[in-house]
C-alpha positions as CSV (number, residue, x, y, z in Angstrom):
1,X,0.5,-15.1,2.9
2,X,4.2,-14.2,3.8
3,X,6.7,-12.8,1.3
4,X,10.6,-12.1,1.7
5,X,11.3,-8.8,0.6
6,X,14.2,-7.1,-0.1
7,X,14.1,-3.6,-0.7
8,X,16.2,-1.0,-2.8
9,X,15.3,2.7,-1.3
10,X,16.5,5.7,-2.9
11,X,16.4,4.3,-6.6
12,X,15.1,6.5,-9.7
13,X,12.3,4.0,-10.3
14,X,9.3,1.9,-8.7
15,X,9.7,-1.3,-9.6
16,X,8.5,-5.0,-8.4
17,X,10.8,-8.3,-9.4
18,X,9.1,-11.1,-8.4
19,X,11.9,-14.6,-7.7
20,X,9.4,-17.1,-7.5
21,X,8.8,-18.6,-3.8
22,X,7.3,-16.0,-3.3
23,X,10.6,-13.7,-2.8
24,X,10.6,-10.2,-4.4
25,X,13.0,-7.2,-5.2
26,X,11.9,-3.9,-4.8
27,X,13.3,-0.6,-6.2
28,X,11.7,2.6,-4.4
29,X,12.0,5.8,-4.9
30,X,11.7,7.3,-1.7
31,X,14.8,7.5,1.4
32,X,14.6,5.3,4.2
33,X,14.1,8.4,6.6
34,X,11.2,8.9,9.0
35,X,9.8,5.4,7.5
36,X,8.8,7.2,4.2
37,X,10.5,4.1,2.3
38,X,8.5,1.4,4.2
39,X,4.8,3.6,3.5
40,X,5.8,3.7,-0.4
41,X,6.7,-0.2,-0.1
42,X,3.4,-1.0,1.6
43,X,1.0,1.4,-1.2
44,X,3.4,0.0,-4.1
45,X,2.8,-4.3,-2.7
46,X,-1.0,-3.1,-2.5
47,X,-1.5,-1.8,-6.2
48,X,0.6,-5.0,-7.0
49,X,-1.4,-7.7,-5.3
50,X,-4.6,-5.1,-5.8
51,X,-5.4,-5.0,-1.7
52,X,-6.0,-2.3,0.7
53,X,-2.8,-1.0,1.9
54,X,-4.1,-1.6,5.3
55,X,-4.7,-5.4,5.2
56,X,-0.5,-5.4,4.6
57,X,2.1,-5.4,7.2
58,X,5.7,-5.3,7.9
59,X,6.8,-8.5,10.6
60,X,10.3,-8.6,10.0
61,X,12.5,-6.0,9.2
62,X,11.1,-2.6,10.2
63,X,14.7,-0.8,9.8
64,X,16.3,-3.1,7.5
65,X,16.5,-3.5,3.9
66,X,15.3,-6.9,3.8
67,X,11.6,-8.0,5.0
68,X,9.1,-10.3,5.8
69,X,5.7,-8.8,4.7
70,X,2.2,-10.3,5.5
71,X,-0.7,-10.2,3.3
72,X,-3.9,-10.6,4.6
């Protein structure tokens, strides 16, 4: 399954909004720096669709705010 993420770093809460069509809005808590805000994205989408964090990845959008996300 692939979902369209856009992602909302340094906020003062985790959060999940889900669009429909499978497009979601993220609030994290951590900074993007040393790819802390993409491994608190990845174990936040894992509790949320209740999967290991490791069956998740990031294909689009490494260094970017928005995100394409597979599910496995």
């Amino acid at each position: 399954m692939l979902i369209h993420v856009k992602v909302k770093p340094n906020s003062s809460k985790q959060k999940i909004e889900s669009f429909g069509n499978n497009m979601y809005l993220v609030y994290l808590k951590q900074q993007q720096e040393n790819n802390r805000a993409n491994i608190e994205l990845i174990n936040l989408l894992a509790k949320y669709f209740t999967t290991p964090p490791a069956r998740i990845k990031i294909k689009v959008g490494l260094n970017n705010n928005k995100k394409i996300i597979q599910i496995e």
